[in-house]
MARZA-520380 format. One record per residue (C-alpha): x, y, z. Coordinates in Angstrom, 2 decimals. Each point is the difference from the previous one (the first is absolute). Last residue first. Layout:
+---------+---------+---------+
:    east :   north :      up :
+---------+---------+---------+
:       X :       Y :       Z :
...
+---------+---------+---------+
This chain:
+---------+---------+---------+
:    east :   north :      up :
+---------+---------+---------+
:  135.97 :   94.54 :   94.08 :
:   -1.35 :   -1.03 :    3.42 :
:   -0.96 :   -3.42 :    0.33 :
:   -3.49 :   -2.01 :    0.45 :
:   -0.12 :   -3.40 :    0.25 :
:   -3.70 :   -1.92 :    0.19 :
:    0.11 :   -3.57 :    1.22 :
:   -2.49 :   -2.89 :   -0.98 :
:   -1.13 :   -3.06 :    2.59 :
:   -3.78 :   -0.85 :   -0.72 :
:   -1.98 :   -0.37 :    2.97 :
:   -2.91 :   -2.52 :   -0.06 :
:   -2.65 :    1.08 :    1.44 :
:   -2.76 :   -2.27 :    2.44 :
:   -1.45 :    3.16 :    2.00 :
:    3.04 :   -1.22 :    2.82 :
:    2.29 :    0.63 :   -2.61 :
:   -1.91 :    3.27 :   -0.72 :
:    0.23 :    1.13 :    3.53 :
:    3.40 :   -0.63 :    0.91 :
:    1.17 :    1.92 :   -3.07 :
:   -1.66 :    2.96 :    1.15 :
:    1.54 :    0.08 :    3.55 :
:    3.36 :   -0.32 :   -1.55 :
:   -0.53 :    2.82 :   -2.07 :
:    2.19 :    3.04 :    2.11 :
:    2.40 :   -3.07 :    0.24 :
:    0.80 :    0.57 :   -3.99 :
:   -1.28 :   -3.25 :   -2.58 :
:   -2.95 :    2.89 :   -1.23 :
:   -3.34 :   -0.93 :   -0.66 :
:   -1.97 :   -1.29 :   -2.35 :
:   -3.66 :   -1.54 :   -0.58 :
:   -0.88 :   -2.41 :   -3.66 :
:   -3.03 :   -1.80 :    0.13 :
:   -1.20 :   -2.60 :   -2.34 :
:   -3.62 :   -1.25 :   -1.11 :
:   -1.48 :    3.14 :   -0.37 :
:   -3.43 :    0.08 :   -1.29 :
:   -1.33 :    3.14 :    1.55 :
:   -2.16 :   -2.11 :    3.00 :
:    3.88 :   -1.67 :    0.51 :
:    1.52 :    3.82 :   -0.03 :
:   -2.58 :    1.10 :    2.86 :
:    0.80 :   -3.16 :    2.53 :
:    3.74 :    0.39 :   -0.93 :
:   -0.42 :    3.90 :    1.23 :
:   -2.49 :   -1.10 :    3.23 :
:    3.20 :   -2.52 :    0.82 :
:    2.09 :    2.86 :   -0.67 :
:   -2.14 :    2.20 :    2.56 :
:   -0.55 :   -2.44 :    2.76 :
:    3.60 :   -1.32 :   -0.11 :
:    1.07 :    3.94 :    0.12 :
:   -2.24 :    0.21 :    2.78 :
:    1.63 :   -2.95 :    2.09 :
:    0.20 :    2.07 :    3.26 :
:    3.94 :    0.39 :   -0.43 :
:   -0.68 :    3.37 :   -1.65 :
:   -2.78 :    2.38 :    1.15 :
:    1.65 :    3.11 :    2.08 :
:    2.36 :   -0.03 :   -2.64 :
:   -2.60 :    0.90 :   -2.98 :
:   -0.07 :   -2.87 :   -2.61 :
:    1.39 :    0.12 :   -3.29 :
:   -0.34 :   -2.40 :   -2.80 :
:    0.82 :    1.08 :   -3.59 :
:   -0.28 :   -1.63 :   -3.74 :
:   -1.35 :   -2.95 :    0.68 :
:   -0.34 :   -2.06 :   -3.17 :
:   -2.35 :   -1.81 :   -1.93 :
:    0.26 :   -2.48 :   -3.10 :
:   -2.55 :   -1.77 :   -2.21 :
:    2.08 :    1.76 :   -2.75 :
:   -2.94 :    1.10 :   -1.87 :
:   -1.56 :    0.92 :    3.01 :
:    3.09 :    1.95 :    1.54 :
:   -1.14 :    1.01 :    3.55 :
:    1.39 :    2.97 :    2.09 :
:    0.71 :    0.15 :    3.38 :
:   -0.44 :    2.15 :    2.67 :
:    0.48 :   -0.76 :    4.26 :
:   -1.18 :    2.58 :    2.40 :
:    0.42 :    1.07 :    3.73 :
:   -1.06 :    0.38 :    3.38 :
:   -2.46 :    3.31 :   -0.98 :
:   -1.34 :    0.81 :    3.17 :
:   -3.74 :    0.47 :    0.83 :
:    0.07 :   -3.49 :    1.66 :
:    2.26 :   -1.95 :   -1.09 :
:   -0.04 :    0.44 :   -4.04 :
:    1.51 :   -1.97 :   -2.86 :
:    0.39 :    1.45 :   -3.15 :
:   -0.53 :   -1.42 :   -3.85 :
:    1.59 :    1.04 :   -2.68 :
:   -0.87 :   -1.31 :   -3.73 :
:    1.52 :    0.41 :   -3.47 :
:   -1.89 :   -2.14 :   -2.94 :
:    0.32 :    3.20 :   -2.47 :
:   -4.28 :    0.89 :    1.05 :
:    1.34 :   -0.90 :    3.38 :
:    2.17 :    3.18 :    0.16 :
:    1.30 :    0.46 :    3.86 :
:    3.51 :    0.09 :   -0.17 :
:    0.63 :    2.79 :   -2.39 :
:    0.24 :    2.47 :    3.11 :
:    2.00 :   -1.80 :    1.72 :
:    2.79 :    0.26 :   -2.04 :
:    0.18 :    3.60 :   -0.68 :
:   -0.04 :    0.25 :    3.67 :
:    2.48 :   -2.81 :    0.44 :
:    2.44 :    1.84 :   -2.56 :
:   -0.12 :    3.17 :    1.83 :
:    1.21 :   -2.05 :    3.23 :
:    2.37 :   -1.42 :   -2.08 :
:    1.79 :    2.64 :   -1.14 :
:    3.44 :   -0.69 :    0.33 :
:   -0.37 :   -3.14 :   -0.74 :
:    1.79 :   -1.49 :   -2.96 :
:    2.13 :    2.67 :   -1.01 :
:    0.28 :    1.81 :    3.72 :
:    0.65 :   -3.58 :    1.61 :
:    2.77 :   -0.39 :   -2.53 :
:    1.98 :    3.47 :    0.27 :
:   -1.09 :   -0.28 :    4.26 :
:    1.64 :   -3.31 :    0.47 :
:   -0.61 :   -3.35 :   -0.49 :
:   -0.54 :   -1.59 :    3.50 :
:   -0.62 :    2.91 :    1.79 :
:   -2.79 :    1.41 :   -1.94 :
:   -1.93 :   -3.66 :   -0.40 :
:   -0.12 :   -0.40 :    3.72 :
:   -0.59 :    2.42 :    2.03 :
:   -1.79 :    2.72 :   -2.50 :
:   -1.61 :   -2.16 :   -2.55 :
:   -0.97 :   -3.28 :    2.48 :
:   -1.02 :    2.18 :    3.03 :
:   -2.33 :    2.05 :   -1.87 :
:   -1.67 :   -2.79 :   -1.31 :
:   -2.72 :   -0.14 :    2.26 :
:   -0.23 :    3.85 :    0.29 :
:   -0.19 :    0.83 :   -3.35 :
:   -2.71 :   -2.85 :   -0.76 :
:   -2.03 :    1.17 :    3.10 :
:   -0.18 :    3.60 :   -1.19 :
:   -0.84 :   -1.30 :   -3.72 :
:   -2.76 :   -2.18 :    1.39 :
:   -1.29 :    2.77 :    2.14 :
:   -0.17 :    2.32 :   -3.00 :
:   -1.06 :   -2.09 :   -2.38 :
:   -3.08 :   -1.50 :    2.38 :
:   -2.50 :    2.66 :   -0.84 :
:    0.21 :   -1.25 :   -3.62 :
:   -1.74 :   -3.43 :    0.82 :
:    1.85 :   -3.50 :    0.59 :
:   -2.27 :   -3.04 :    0.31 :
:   -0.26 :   -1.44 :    3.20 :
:    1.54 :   -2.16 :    2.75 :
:   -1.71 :    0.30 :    3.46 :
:    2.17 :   -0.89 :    3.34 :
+---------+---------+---------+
C-alpha cells in the first residue's frame, strides 16, 4: 500500500468511491428511519453534495489536505482533513475506503498518515466524526482503538 498526495485525476474516482461507500448509510438506513419528507430536506441530494464536496477537499494553500491510499493500481481509499493553525486544531473531515479494502487496517494507515500530517501543520488536537447508527459501528471501532474519545450528543429531526 502507497499513501500520497491527492491530484485532480483522482476526483472522479474519489467521488465514485465516496457514493458508493455511503450508499448504504443514505438509502438503507437514513431513508427508512426518518422518512422520505426529512431524508429529501436533509439529503436528498447527497450524492450531488459529495461531488461539490470533494471537489474543495484538496486546497493546501487554505490548510485542506487529501491524501489516497493505493494497492496496486487501485485507488483503496482516502482520508482529508483540514488543519486550523491558529487554533492548533485538525480535523478529519471524510474517510472512505473501497469495500474490497476494509478490515485490512487501511483506514488505521490513512488516519494515522492524517494525525501524522496535522502534527507537521501544528495541530495539537484532532477532532473525527461519525455517525452513533449501526451503518457506523465499524468507524467508531476504529477511532477508539486510534486513542478517541467519543463524545455522546443526539441530533432530532421532526417533521413540521
Amino acid at each position: 500500500m502507497r499513501i500520497r498526495a491527492f491530484c485532480q485525476d483522482d476526483l472522479t474516482p474519489l467521488t465514485d468511491l465516496t457514493i458508493e461507500t455511503f450508499r448504504p448509510f443514505y438509502e438503507d438506513y437514513f431513508r427508512p428511519l426518518v422518512g422520505e419528507v426529512i431524508f429529501a430536506n436533509q439529503h436528498g441530494a447527497w450524492r450531488d453534495d459529495y461531488r461539490t464536496q470533494l471537489a474543495g477537499l484538496h486546497a493546501p494553500e487554505e490548510h485542506r489536505h487529501v491524501a489516497v491510499a493505493e494497492i496496486g493500481e487501485a485507488i483503496a481509499g482516502y482520508v482529508a482533513w483540514n488543519v486550523d493553525p491558529t487554533r492548533r486544531d485538525g480535523t478529519v473531515t471524510i474517510l472512505a475506503v473501497s469495500a474490497a479494502y476494509r478490515r485490512h487496517h487501511l483506514g488505521t494507515a490513512l488516519c494515522e498518515h492524517a494525525f501524522g500530517e496535522m502534527r507537521a501543520l501544528g495541530a495539537e488536537v484532532v477532532e473525527i466524526g461519525t455517525g452513533s447508527d449501526p451503518f457506523h459501528a465499524p468507524a467508531r471501532a476504529l477511532y477508539e482503538r486510534l486513542g478517541c474519545t467519543k463524545l455522546p450528543i443526539a441530533v432530532y429531526y421532526r417533521q413540521l
